[in-house]
VOMARVEX-64709 format. One line per field, with one value per residue (C-alpha): residue in three letters; z, y, x. Coordinates in steps of 0.05 Angstrom, whole numbers. Layout:
VOMARVEX-64709
residuo	ALA / ...
pz	Z / ...
py	Y / ...
px	X / ...
end
This chain:
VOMARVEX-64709
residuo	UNK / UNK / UNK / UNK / UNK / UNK / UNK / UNK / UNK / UNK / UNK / UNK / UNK / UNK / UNK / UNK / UNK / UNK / UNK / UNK / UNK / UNK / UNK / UNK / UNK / UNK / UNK / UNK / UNK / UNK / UNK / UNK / UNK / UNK / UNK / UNK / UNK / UNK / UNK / UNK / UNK / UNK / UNK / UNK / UNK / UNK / UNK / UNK / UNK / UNK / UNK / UNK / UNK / UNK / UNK / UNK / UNK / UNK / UNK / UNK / UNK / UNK / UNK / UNK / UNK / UNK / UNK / UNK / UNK / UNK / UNK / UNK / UNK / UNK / UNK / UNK / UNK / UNK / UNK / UNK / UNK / UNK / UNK / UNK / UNK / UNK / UNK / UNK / UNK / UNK / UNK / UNK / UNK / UNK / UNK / UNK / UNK / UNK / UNK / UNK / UNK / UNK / UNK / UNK / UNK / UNK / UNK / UNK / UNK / UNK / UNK / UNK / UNK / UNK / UNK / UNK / UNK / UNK / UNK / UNK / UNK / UNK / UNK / UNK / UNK / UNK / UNK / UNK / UNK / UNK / UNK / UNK / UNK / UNK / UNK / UNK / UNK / UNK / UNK / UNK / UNK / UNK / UNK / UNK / UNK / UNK / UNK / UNK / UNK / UNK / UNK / UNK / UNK / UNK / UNK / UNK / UNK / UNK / UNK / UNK / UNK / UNK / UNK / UNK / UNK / UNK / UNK / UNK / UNK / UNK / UNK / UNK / UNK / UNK / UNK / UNK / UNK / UNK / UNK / UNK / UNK / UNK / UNK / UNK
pz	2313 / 2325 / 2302 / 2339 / 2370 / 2318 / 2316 / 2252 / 2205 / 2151 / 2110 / 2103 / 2096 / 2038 / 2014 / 2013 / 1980 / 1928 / 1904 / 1906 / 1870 / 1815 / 1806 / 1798 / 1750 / 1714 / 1719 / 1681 / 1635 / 1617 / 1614 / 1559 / 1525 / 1529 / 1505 / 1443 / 1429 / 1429 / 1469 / 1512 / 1569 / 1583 / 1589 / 1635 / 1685 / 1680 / 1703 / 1757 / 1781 / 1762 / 1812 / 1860 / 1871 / 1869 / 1928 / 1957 / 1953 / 1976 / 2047 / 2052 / 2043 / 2087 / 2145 / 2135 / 2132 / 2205 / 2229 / 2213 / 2279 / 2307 / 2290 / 2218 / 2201 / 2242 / 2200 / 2226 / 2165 / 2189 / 2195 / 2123 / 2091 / 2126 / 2095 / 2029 / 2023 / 2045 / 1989 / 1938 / 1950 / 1958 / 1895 / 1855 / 1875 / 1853 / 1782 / 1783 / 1792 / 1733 / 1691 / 1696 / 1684 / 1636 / 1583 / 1594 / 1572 / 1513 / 1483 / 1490 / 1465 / 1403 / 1427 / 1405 / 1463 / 1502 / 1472 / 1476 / 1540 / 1564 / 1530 / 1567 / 1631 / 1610 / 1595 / 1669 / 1708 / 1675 / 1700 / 1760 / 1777 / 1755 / 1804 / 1854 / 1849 / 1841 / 1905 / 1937 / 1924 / 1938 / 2009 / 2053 / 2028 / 2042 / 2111 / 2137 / 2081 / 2024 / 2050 / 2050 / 1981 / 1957 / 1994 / 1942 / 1882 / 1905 / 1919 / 1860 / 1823 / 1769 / 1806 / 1852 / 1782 / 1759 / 1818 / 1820 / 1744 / 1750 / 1821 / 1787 / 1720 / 1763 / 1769 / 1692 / 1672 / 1731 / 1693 / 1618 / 1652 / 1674 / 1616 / 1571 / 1611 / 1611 / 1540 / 1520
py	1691 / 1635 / 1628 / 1581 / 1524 / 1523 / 1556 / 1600 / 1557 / 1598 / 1533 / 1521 / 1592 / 1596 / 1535 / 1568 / 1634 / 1604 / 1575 / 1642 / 1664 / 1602 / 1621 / 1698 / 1682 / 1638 / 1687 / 1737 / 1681 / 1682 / 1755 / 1751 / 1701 / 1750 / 1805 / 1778 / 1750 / 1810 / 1789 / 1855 / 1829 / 1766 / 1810 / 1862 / 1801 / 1775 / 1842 / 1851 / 1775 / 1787 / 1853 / 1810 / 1763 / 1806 / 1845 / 1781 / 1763 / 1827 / 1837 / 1756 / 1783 / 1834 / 1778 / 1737 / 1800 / 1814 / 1743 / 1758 / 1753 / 1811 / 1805 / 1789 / 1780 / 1714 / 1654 / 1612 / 1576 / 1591 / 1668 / 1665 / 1618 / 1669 / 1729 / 1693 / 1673 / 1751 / 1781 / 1728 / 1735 / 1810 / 1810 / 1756 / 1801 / 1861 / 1820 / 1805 / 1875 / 1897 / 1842 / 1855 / 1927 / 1935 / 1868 / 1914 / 1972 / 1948 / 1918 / 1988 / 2039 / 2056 / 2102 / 2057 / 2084 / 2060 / 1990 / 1981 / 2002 / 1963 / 1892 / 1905 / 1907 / 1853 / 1806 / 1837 / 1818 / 1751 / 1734 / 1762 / 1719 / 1663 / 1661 / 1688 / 1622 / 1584 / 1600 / 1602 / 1532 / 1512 / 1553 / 1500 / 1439 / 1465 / 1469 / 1494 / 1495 / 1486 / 1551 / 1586 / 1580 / 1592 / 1655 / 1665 / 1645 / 1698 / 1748 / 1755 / 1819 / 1801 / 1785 / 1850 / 1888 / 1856 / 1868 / 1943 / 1960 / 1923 / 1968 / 2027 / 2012 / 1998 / 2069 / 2084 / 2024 / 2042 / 2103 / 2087 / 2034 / 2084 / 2142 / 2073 / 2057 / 2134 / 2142 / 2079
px	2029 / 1971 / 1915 / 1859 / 1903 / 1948 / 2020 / 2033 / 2074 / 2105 / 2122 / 2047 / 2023 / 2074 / 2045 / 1966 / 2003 / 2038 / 1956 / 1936 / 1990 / 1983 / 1913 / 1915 / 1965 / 1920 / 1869 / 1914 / 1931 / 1858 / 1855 / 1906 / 1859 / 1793 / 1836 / 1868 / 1798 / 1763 / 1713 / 1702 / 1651 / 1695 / 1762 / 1720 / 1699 / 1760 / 1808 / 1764 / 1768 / 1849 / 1851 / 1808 / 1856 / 1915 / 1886 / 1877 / 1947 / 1978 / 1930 / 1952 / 2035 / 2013 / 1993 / 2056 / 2102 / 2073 / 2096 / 2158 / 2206 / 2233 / 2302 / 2297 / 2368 / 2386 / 2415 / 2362 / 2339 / 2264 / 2285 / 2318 / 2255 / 2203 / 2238 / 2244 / 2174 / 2155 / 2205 / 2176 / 2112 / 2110 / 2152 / 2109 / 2055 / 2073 / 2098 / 2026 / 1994 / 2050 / 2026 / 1953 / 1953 / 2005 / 1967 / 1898 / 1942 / 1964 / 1905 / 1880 / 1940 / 1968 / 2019 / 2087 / 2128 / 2079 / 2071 / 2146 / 2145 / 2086 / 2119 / 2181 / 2143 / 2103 / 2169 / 2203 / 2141 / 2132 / 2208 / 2199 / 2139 / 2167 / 2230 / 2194 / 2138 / 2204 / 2231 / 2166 / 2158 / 2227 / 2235 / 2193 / 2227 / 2293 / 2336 / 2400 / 2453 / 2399 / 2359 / 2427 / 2441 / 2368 / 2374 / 2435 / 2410 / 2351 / 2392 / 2429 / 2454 / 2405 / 2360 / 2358 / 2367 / 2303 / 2256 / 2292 / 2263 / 2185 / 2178 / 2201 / 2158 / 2104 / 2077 / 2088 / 2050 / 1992 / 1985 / 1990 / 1932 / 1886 / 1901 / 1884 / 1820 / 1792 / 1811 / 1768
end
């Protein structure tokens, strides 16, 4: 995939996704900051800038998901760093969407199986985004043997466990979010 004169690199796409990713995150971060404030108008700006940019994120996962080569399990260490930068971004991302929904949630339930629900999610998608960035910035700098074992350290049983539970909370805290918005 090119675009204009210039072959697709996935090193330096992963490089312009990993700034989205920093500032949706920081975006969330000062989501957080509206919310525990009180300060209703700020918070409301701020989720939609928050959605904004994870929208952004996932149509630009989309884009480097369909670079990926056809045969997407070769032991090339481009292969492996392409498919790691997809699965952490598309991960990340979805930590993000968790994140975002399930802080707006909170500040508006009172149900407590809810809230301890909702904090749970909160903690899992806050890990998960922050190994997935890891790797994300790690996967261009590395090469041969080094890509193999950050594919690994990825690709651990805790790791897999992880990204299993925030995709399957995902559409429980989705729908606490919108139950949460309608009810407010």
């Amino acid at each position: 995939m090119a675009s204009g004169l210039h072959p697709f690199n996935w090193r330096d796409e992963t490089g312009r996704l990993l700034g989205k990713l920093d500032h949706a995150h920081s975006t969330i971060a000062d989501l957080g900051s509206a919310l525990d404030e009180g300060d209703e108008f700020s918070a409301h700006q701020t989720l939609r800038s928050a959605h904004d940019a994870v929208t952004s994120i996932a149509q630009a996962v989309k884009a480097l998901r369909a670079a990926l080569p056809l045969h997407t399990d070769s032991n090339e260490p481009d292969t492996i760093g392409l498919n790691l930068a997809v699965g952490g971004s598309g991960t990340a991302t979805i930590a993000l969407d968790v994140l975002v929904n399930a802080m707006v949630a909170l500040a508006l339930t009172d149900d407590d199986t809810d809230t301890d629900f909702l904090i749970g999610a909160c903690v899992d998608a806050e890990s998960a985004y922050e190994v997935s960035a890891a790797v994300l910035q790690a996967a261009p700098q590395r090469d041969g043997p080094a890509m193999m074992e950050l594919c690994r350290a990825f690709e651990t049983d805790g790791g897999i466990a992880l990204r299993k539970r925030l995709t399957r909370a995902r559409p429980r805290v989705r729908e606490i979010y919108e139950q949460a918005r309608r009810a407010a």
